[in-house]
N, C-alpha and C positions, 0 to 999 in steps of 0.2 A: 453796260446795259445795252439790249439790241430793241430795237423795234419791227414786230413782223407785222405783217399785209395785214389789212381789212380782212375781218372773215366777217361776210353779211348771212347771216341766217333767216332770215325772213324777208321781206318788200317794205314789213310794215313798220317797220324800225333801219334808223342811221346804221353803218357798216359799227364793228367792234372793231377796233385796233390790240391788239396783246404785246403787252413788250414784258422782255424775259430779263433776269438776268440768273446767277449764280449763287445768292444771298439775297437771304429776303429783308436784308438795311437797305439792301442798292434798290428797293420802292420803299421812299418815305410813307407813303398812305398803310402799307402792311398791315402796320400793330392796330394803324385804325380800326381797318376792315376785319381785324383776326380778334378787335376785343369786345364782339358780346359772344365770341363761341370759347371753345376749351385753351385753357393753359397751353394744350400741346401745339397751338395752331400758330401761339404767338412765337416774335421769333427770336427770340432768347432760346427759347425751349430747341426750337426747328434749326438755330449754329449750333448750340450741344451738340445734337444726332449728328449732324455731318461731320462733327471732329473724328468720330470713329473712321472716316476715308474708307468705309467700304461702298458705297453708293455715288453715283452722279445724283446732284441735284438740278434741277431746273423750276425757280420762279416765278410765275408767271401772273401778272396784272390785267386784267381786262377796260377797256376804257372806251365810254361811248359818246358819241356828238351830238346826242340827242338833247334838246332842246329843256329845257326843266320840264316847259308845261306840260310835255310828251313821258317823263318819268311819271307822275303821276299813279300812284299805283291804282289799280281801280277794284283793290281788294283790302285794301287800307286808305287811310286819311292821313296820314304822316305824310308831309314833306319833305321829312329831315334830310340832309344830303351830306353824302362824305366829301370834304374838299378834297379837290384834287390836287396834284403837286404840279398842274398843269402852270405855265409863267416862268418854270424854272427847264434848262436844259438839259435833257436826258444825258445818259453815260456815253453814249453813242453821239453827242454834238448836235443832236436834232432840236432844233426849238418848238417846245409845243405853246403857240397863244396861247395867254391868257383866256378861258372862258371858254374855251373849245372844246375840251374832254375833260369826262368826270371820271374816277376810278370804280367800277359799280361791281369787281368780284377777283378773288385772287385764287390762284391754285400754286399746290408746290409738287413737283411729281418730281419721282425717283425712278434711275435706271441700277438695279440690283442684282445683277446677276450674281453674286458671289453674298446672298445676306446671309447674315449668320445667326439671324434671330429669326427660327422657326415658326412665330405664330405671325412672319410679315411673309411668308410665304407660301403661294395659292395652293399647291399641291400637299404640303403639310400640314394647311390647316384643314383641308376638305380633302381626302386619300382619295374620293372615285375622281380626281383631276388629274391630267398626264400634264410631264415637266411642260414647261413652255414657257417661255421668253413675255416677259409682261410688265409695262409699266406700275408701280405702286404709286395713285397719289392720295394725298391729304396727309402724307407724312409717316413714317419708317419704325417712330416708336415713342411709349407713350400710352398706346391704345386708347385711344379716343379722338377724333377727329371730328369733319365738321365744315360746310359751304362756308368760305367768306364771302358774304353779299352783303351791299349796298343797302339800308333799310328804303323802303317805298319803290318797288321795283315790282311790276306785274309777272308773274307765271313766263310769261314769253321773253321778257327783256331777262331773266333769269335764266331760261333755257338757252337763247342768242349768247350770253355772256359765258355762264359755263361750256356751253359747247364748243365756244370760240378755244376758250381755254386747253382745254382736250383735244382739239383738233392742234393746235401748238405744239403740245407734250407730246403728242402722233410725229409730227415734221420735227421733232428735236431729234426722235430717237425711234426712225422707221423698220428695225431689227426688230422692235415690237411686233412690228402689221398690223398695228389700230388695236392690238389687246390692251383694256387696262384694268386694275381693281381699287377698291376703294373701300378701305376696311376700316371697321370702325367707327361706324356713323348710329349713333340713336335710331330710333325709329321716326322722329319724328326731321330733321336731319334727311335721313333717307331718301324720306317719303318728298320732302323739297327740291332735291337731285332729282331722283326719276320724276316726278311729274315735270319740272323743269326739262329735262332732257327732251321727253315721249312730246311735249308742245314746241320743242323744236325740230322736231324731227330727228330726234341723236341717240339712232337705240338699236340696237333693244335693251335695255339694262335688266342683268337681274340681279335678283335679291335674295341673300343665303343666312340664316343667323349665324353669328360664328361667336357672340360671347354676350358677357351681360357686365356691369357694373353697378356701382353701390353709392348710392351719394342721401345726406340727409339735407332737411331745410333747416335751417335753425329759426327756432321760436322763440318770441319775444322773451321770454323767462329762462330763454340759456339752457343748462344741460341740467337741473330742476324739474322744467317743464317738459323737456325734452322725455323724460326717465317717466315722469308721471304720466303722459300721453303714447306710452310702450302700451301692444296691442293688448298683454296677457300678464296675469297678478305673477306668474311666474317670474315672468323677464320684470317686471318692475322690482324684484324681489332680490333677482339674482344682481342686477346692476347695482343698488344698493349695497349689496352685500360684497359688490367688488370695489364699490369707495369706501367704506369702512374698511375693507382689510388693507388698502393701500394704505390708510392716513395711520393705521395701528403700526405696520411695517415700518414709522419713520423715515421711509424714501420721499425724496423728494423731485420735484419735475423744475428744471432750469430752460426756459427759452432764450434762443440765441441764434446767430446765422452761421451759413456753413465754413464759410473759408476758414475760421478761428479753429476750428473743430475736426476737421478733413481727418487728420491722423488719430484721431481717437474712435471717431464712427467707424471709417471705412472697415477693420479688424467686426467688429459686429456686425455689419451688415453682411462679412463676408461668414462668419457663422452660420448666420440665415439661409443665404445661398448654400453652402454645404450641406446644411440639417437638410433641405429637401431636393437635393439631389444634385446640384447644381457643381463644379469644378473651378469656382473662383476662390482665388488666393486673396489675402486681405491685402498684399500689394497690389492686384489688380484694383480690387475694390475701392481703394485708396485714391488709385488713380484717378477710377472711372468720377468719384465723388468731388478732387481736385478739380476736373474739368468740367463739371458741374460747378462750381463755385465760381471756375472762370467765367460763364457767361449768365450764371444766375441770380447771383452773391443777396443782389439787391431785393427780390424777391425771396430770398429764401426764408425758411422758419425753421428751427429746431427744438426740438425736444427732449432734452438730457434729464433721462432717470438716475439721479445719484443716491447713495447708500449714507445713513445718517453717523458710521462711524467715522471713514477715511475719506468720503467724500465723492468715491469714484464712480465712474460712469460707467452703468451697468445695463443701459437702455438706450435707445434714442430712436425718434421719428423726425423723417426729412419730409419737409411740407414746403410748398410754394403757392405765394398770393399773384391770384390774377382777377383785377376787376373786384367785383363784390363779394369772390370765392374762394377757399384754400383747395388745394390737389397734395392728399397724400401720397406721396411716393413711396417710400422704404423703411424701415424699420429692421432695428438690429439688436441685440442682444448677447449679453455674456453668463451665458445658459446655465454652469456652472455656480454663479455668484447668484440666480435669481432667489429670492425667495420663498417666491410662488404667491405672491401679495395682487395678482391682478394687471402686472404689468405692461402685458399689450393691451389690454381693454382702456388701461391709462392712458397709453402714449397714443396708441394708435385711432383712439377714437374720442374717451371723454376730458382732454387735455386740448385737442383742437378744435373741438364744440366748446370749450371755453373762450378756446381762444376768439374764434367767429364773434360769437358774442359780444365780447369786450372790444373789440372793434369793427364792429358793425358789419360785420361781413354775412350774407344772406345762407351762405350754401358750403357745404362742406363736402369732399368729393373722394372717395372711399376706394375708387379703382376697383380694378379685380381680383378676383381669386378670395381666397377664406368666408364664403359666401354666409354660411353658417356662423360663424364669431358677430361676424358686421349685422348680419339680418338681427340676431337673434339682442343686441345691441340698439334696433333701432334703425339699422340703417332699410332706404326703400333701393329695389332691385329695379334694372331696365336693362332692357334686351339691346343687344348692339350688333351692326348689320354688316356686311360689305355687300358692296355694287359690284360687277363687274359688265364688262360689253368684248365679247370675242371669246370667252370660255365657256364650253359647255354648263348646261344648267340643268340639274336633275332630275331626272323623269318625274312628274307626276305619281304623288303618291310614295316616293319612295321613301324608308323612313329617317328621321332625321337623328343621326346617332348622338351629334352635337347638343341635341336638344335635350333628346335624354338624357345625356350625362349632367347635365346642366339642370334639371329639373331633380334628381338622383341626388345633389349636393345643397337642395334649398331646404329649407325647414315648412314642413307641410301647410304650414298659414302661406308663405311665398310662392310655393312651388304654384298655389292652386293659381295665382295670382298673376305670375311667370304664365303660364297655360295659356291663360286668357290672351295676354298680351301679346302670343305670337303667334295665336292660330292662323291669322288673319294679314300676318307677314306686317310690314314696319308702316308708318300710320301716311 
């Protein structure tokens, strides 16, 4: 692990220190800092991605000397503070005292010139962008992202900190020239970045919608209440009507963790991918799922649809626990053997709203894509952003094709709803 130079961004605050390293175990505080935002931030999730070796990564910790009473947020009343791993000596032999620095925000930025997942890259995702050389941070995949901050930290010790960070991942990898993006952020997220930034002076940032995702709350009364509290006599209707035909169907749903399972999933998941255009082998998929298990295993959840005559496994959903929430990932199926009993609406939605429930987990996390299945199920939509600072930003007015399309694929109670939520750009 390396330590770089004080970056002081204001008078009115202690200098920032950033120490980088390569993997984000080599900062014990990480998981702290990474666990009230998304799965994808923690870093179990964040070694997966880099097993694929197309990407440089860079780590980076922000740490300040400022005094407690000086944190003080003066827009909250929390105290709370993340310890620091300060008393212990960094990878680099440097001693930091005891009581000297606190760890108050982390970032992980990627150098990618060669990614090969099109929706982490500026120009594919947004066509009026010409190529250019640009850092990616908050992370390569996933799609959802997210500041790790310190709780009780004012607007400017946030901008100081983040910026510090940024201006790091600038001096790691100057082929850039200060370009970077940051995709994937809520709106509310966002709106924490750039005002943080714009109070330190660290801009201009702009703000592009670039997708939306799906997540429910779960209600005291489980997926019961959940069905009764659907907005329309239809969908409370049709949902009903999709767990009666599952329980008549005699399938059944087995939960269990990945590594056991790797060689039976992967062949279905890699279906999935085929059915909608995609060119993965089930040996890839096998793979990719293998090395998921390497650094997930412990979080993981699964959901094995099996058939009430031979037993076999003709379904499943990959889910992983972080904090008080699951994050559906993947879902696979052997298209042939289904039914047609309701299957994905099983696995993929009222199987882990059970599961939440039954262990007290608040939130259920839907991801992207199949907007229509998940809405029309119950699930609520939110619009999701990238930042960036160095790329052009689109004229005023011009129309947002993104948006359209994305509004085109919601079910007219959402759509109206989606409307609102991004006239006015991320909160």
């Amino acid at each position: 692990m390396s330590a770089m130079a004080p970056h002081p961004h204001t008078a009115t605050h202690a200098p920032v220190t950033v120490r980088a390293a390569d993997s984000p175990r080599a900062h014990r505080e990480w998981d702290l800092l990474a666990a009230p935002t998304s799965f994808y931030c923690g870093a179990p999730w964040l070694e997966f991605s880099d097993t694929d070796h197309v990407a440089e990564a860079r780590y980076l910790v922000a740490e300040s000397t400022e005094s407690e009473e000086s944190t003080e947020s003066a827009e909250s009343t929390e105290s709370t503070e993340v310890p620091a791993s300060a008393g212990s000596d960094g990878d680099d032999g440097t001693a930091r005292p005891v009581g000297t620095a606190r760890p108050v925000a982390g970032l992980v930025a990627h150098w990618s010139p060669r990614e090969n997942n099109e929706r982490y890259v500026p120009e594919r995702v947004f066509p009026d962008l010409d190529r250019a050389d640009v850092l990616t941070l908050g992370g390569r995949r996933g799609y959802l992202s997210g500041p790790l901050l310190a709780p009780g930290l004012t607007t400017a010790q946030r901008g100081a900190a983040l910026g510090a960070l940024i201006d790091a991942a600038a001096a790691w990898r100057p082929a850039a020239e200060g370009r970077w993006w940051w995709p994937y952020l809520t709106g509310e997220d966002a709106g924490t970045v750039r005002t943080a930034l714009s109070a330190a002076g660290h801009g201009p940032v702009a703000a592009r919608l670039i997708g939306a995702d799906c997540s429910i709350a779960v209600p005291e009364g489980g997926l019961d209440a959940h069905i009764a509290a659907l907005p329309a006599k239809q969908r409370r209707t049709n949902a009903r009507r999709e767990l009666r035909a599952f329980t008549e169907s005699g399938l059944r749903i087995v939960r269990a963790t990945l590594a056991e399972h790797v060689d039976t999933v992967g062949p279905l998941l890699a279906n999935v991918q085929q059915r909608y255009g995609h060119d993965h082998s089930a040996e890839q998929m096998t793979s990719l799922l293998r090395r998921q298990a390497e650094h997930l295993q412990d979080s993981s959840v699964v959901f094995l649809c099996r058939t009430p005559d031979d037993d076999r496994t003709i379904g499943f959903c990959l889910a992983y626990r972080h904090g008080r929430s699951l994050a559906v990932r993947v879902v696979g199926f052997d298209y042939d053997r289904l039914p047609g009993a309701a299957e994905y609406a099983q696995l993929a939605v009222y199987e882990p709203l059970r599961y939440c429930h039954e262990s007290g987990l608040d939130r259920l996390e839907l991801g992207m894509e199949s907007f229509e299945a998940k809405c029309r199920r119950g699930a609520a939509l939110r619009p999701l952003w990238a930042l960036s600072h160095g790329l052009p930003a689109p004229a005023p007015g011009t129309p947002d094709a993104r948006r359209d399309a994305l509004l085109a694929a919601l079910p007219a109670y959402e759509a109206e709803l989606f409307r609102t939520a991004t006239e006015a750009g991320p909160a």
